[in-house]
C-alpha positions, 0 to 999 in steps of 0.5 A: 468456458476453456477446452474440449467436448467431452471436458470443459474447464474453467478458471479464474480469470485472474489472481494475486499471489498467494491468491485463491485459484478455484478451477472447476473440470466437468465431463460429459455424462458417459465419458469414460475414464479411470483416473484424472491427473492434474499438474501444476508448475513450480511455485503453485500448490495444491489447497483445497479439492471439491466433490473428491473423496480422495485425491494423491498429491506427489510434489506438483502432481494430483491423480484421482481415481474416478471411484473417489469422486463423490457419488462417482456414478452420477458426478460429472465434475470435480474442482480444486484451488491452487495458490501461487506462492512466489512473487512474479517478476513482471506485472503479469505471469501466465503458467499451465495448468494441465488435465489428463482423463485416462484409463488402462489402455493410456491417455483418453483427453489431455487439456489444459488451462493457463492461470494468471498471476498479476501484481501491483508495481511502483516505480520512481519516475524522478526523484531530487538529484539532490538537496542543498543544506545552507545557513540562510535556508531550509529545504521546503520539500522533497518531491517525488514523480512516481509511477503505480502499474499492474493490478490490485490495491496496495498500501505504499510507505515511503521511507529515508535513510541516512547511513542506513539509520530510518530518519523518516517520520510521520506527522502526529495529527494533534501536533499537525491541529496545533500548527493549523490553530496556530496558522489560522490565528495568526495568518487568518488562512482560509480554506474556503476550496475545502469547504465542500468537500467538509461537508461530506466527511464526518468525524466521530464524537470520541475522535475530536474528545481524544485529539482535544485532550491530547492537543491539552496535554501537549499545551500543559507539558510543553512538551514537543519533540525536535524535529515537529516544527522547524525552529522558526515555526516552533519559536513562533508557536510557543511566543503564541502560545505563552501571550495572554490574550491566547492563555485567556481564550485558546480552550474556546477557541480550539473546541469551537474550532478543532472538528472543522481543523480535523475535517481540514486536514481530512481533505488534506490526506484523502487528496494526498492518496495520489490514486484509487489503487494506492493508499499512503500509510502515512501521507504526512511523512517527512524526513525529520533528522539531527544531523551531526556528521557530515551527510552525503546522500539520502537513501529513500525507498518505496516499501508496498503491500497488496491486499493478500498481504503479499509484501514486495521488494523495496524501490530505492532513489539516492539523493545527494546532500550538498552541505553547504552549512558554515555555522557547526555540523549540528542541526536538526532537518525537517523536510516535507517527503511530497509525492508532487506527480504520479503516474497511474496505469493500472490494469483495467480489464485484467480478463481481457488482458 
């Protein structure tokens, strides 16, 4: 508890933007008083009042009179919620709250209380300087050092661009299913470091049925998109694919195996969220792009929302493109975005900061 004898005040010790603020005021029982003024600064609004009749708002100001608090001859209390409605610059920001009890001859107490906003941040720590595009190579990946700080659970996007154009995609589980059937049979890879974690998750009935019949419907159409693959694995895939011996026995094989290839790739996405405050809205994201003018840099851009749905304002890195290629201008990229360290301070004990 905050204040004063005869007032106490309380508040919530911490909030997001937007957030709910609950403040309760209690007085002691023979305090004398006619009006309660509370104040708020810029960026807060007044939500909700409790055990009060009625209440006059003016722009950041509220005045009760002591006659419209409920059962005004036996209450000594009141509450009201504010919100913060901007988003702070820094993770946190504290601002005051003030609450003046007054009568005809003036003020009788004046206190005050301070709320506190804390919000998430991401930051690149590094990022590529750049990317070189050959004939004889592919880009392997892109890596990324990043870095959460402050407070609250976020969902995290990262997104690239080129010449402001979105070039950035996720992966489609059943054509990631496909690739590790693919893998599995003809590299004969082992998970074995997978196994246990396997044996935690579960994976629903209907889940495996519609992934099962989209992985068929990709194998009786044909039909994947450029930029999936790149071409050498897509050559590959489609040479296995069209043997007899695969024809003859893939259904059995993929439905005897696609809920341990599912699980798989499970543990893959739940080890890629590279902390407990932070979520990727797709961990599989890639930058997947037909290039057919020469390109000079890469634009990516780390987009993040809190719970409250607050969203914040994009972190950008550039990363230059030296283009080496000889062969023509027009080629497709398929490049694996991977976040390759992280930084995690989070706020911790927000009610002690």
């Amino acid at each position: 508890m905050q204040g004063m004898d005869p007032v106490q005040l309380h508040i919530a010790p911490w909030a997001l933007p937007k957030e709910d603020i609950p403040i309760q005021v209690r007085w002691r029982s023979g305090f004398d008083f006619q009006t309660i003024k509370i104040g708020i600064p810029e960026g807060f609004v007044f939500v909700e009042f409790v055990n009060v009749d009625e209440v006059r708002i003016e722009d950041q100001h509220a005045a009760i009179e002591r006659t419209k608090i409920s059962r005004a001859e036996r209450s000594t209390y009141f509450g009201c919620i504010i919100r913060y409605l901007e988003l702070p610059k820094s993770t946190t920001y504290e601002a005051p709250i003030t609450i003046t009890f007054s009568d005809e001859s003036g003020i009788n107490l004046s206190t005050r209380v301070n709320a506190r906003i804390f919000r998430p941040q991401v930051s690149f720590v590094q990022a590529p300087a750049a990317i070189e595009l050959s004939d004889e190579s592919s880009v392997k990946s892109l890596p990324l050092y990043l870095r959460y700080t402050g407070f609250g659970d976020i969902q995290l996007q990262i997104e690239a661009a080129i010449g402001g154009a979105i070039v950035s995609e996720g992966s489609s589980v059943a054509y990631e299913i496909l690739k590790r059937l693919w893998l599995s049979e003809t590299y004969e890879v082992e998970d074995k470091e997978h196994d246990q974690k396997k044996k935690v998750l579960k994976v629903a009935p209907h889940y495996v049925r519609n992934i099962a019949g989209e992985v068929q419907r990709i194998l009786e159409t044909g039909e994947i998109p450029p930029g999936v693959f790149d071409k050498e694995v897509l050559d590959e895939i489609k040479e296995w694919l069209g043997s007899t011996r695969v024809k003859n026995t893939f259904m059995d094989v993929f439905y005897s195996r696609i809920e341990d290839l599912i699980l798989s790739l499970l543990v893959d996405v739940l080890e890629s969220n590279p902390a407990t405050n932070v979520k990727l809205t797709d961990p599989r994201a890639r930058i997947s792009a037909e290039i057919r003018t020469p390109v000079e840099k890469i634009t990516l851009s780390l987009k993040y929302r809190d719970l409250m749905g607050n969203d914040y304002e994009p972190v950008a890195a550039t990363v230059k493109v030296v283009d080496q290629r000889t062969k023509g201008k027009s080629a497709s990229i398929d490049i694996p975005i991977v976040i390759s360290k992280w930084d995690d301070n989070p706020l911790l004990n927000v009610a002690g900061v």
